[in-house]
C-alpha positions in Angstrom: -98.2 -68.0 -22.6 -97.0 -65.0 -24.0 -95.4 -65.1 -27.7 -93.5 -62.0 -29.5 -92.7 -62.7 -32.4 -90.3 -59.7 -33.8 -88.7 -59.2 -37.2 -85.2 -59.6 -37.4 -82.8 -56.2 -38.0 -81.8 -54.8 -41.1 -79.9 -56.3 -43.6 -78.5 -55.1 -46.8 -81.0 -56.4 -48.9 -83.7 -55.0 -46.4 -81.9 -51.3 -47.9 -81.5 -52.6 -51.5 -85.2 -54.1 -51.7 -84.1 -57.5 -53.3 -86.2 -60.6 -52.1 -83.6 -62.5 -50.0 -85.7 -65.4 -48.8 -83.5 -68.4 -49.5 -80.8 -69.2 -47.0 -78.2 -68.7 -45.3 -79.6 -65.4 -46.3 -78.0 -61.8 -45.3 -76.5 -60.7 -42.0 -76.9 -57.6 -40.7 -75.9 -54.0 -41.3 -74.6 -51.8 -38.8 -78.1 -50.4 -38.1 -79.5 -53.8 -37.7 -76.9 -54.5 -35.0 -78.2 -51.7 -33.6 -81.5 -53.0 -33.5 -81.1 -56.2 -31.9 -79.1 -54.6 -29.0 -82.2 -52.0 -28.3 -83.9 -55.1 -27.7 -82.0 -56.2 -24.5 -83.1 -53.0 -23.0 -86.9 -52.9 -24.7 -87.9 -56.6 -23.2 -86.0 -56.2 -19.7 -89.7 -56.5 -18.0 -90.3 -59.4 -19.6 -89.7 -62.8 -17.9 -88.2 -64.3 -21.3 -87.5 -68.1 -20.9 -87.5 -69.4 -24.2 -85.8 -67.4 -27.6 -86.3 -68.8 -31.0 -84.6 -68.0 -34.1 -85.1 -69.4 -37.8 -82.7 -70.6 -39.7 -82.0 -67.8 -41.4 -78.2 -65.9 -40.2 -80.3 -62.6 -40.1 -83.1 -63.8 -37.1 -80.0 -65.8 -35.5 -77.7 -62.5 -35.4 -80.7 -60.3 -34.3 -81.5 -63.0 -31.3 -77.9 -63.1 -30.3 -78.2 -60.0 -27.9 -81.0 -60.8 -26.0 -80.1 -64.6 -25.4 -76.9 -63.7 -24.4 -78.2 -61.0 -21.7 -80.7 -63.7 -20.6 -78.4 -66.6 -20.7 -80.3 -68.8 -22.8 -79.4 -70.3 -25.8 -81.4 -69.9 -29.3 -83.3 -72.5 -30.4 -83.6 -72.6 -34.3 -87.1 -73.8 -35.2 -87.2 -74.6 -39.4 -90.6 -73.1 -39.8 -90.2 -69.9 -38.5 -88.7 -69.1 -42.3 -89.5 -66.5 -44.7 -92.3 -67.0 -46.8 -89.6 -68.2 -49.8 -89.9 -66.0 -52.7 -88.7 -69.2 -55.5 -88.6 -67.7 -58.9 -88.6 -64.0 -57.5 -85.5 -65.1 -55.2 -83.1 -61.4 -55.2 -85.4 -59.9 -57.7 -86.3 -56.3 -56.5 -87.9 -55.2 -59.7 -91.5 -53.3 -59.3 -92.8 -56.8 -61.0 -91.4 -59.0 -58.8 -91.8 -57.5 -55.3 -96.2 -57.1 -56.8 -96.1 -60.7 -57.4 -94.4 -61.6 -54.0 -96.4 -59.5 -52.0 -99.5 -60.0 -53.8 -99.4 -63.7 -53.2 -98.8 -62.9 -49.8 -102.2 -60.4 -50.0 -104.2 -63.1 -51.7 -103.5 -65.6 -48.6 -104.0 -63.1 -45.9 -107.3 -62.4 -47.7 -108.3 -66.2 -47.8 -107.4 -67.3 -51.1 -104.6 -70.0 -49.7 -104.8 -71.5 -53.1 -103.1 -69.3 -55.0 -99.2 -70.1 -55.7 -95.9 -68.1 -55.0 -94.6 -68.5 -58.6 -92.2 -71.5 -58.5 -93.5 -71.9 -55.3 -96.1 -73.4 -53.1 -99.1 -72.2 -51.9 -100.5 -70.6 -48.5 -101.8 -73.8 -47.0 -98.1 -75.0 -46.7 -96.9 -72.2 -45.5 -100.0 -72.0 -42.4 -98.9 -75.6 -41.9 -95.5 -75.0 -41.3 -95.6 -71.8 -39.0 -98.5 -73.7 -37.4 -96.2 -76.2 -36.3 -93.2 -74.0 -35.5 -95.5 -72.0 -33.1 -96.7 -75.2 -31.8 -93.3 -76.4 -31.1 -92.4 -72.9 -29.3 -95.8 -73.3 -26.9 -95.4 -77.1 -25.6 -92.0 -75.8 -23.9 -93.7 -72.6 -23.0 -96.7 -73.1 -19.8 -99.2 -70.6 -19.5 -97.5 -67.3 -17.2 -94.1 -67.9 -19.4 -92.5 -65.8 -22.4 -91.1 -66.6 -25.3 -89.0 -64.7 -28.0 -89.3 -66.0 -31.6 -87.5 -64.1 -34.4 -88.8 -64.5 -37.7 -89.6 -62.5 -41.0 -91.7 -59.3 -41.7 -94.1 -61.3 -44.4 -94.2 -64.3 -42.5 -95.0 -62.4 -39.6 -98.0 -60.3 -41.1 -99.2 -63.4 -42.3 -99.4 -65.6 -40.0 -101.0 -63.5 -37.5 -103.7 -62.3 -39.9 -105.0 -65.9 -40.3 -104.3 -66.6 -36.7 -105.0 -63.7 -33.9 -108.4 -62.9 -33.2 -109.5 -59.5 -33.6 -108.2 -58.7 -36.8 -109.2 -57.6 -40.3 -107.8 -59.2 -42.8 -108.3 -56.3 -45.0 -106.3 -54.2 -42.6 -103.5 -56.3 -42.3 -102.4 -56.0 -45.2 -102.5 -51.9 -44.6 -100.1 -52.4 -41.5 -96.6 -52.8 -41.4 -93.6 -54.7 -39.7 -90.6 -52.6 -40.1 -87.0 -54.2 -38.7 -87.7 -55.5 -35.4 -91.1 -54.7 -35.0 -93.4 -57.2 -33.6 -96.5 -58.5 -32.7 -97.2 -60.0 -29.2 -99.6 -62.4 -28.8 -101.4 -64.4 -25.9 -102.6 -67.9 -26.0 -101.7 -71.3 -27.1 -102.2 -73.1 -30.1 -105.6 -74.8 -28.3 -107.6 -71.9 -27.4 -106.1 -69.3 -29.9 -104.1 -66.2 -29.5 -105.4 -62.8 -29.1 -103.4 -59.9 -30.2 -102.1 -57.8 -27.7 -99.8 -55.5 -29.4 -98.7 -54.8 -33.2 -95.6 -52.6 -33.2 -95.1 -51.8 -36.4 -91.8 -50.2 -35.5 -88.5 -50.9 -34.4 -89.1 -51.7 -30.5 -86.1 -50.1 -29.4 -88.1 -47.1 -30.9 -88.9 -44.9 -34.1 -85.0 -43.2 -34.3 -83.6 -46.7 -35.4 -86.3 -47.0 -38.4 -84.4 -46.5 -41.6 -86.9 -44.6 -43.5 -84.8 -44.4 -46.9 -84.7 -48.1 -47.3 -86.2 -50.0 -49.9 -87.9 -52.8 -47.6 -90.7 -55.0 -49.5 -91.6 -57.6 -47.4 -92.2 -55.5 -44.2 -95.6 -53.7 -45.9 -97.8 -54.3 -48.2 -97.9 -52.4 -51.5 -101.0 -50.8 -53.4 -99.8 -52.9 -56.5 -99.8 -55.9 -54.6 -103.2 -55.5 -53.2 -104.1 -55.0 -57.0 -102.0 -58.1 -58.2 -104.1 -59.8 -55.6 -107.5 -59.7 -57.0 -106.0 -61.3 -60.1 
């Protein structure tokens, strides 16, 4: 099967640069309406029978275009979540968004040990998207698409530890911007290959905001630095 999994749009703390992991979680700004609509357009190639949305408002809103142009309704699947940010929930200070993303660094670079503070560590959040990925591929035959829409450090994560073909070290260089995506092929028995990171909005570059303070779409120098602590 084929599996995108996109970011969802922009929010407002996507523009403030606050860690808004916990739900219900932000909706979306005008821009990030924007965004989701592009998409309609973006996948109309694509023979899309499944979409999948976390439980988050945000990857719900950003799905609603698409499954409405498509007909389908949007299945919420729990562990396509944000990677939760616990004690650093809403923080956007320099100290906070290091710590957050540097967890995320330290699991992307193997060390699934290591603890969101307040939180838990990488092997529970592998097991989880594992099993929401899962969930999306036994409805999903070989030849189909599905559409899950999920969270920029979730995202980078996951497919780091999970797509052949990639460097750790150099996922953590690349970026998921609001409603970029990465495409993958596969299943969760043989694997999944990476065939396309779009780091990007899909609808295209003109509805990146480039002025926002986004921190859990890239990954910082400091956090690459708080990771080899």
């Amino acid at each position: 099967m084929r599996l995108y999994l996109i970011r969802h749009g922009q929010t407002p703390a996507n523009v403030a640069g606050e860690l808004d992991t916990a739900p219900p979680g932000a909706a979306l700004t005008a821009l990030g309406q924007a965004q989701a609509e592009a998409l309609v357009d973006v996948l109309a190639e694509e023979q899309v029978t499944g979409v999948y949305a976390s439980p988050l408002r945000r990857t719900q809103l950003t799905a609603g275009p698409l499954a409405a142009a498509r007909g389908l309704d949007i299945r919420v699947q729990m562990g396509l979540a944000e990677v939760r940010a616990a004690d650093l929930e809403m923080r956007s200070d320099e100290d906070a968004v290091a710590a957050y993303l540097g967890c995320l660094a330290g699991w992307i670079l193997g060390d699934l040990d290591r603890e969101m503070p307040g939180g838990h560590d990488g092997h529970t959040f592998v097991e989880r998207y594992d099993a929401a990925v899962h969930a999306i591929a036994e409805r999903h035959p070989e030849g189909e698409t599905a559409v899950a829409f999920s969270h920029g450090a979730a995202i980078r994560t996951w497919t780091a530890l999970r797509a052949d073909g990639l460097d750790p070290a150099t996922v953590t260089e690349r970026r998921v911007m609001n409603t970029g995506a990465v495409v993958l092929d596969g299943d969760p028995a043989s694997g999944w290959h990476l065939v396309q990171w779009s780091g990007e909005p899909l609808g295209g570059a003109e509805l990146a905001d480039r002025s926002a303070h986004d921190v859990t779409g890239e990954t910082t120098e400091e956090a690459l630095a708080e990771a080899e602590h």
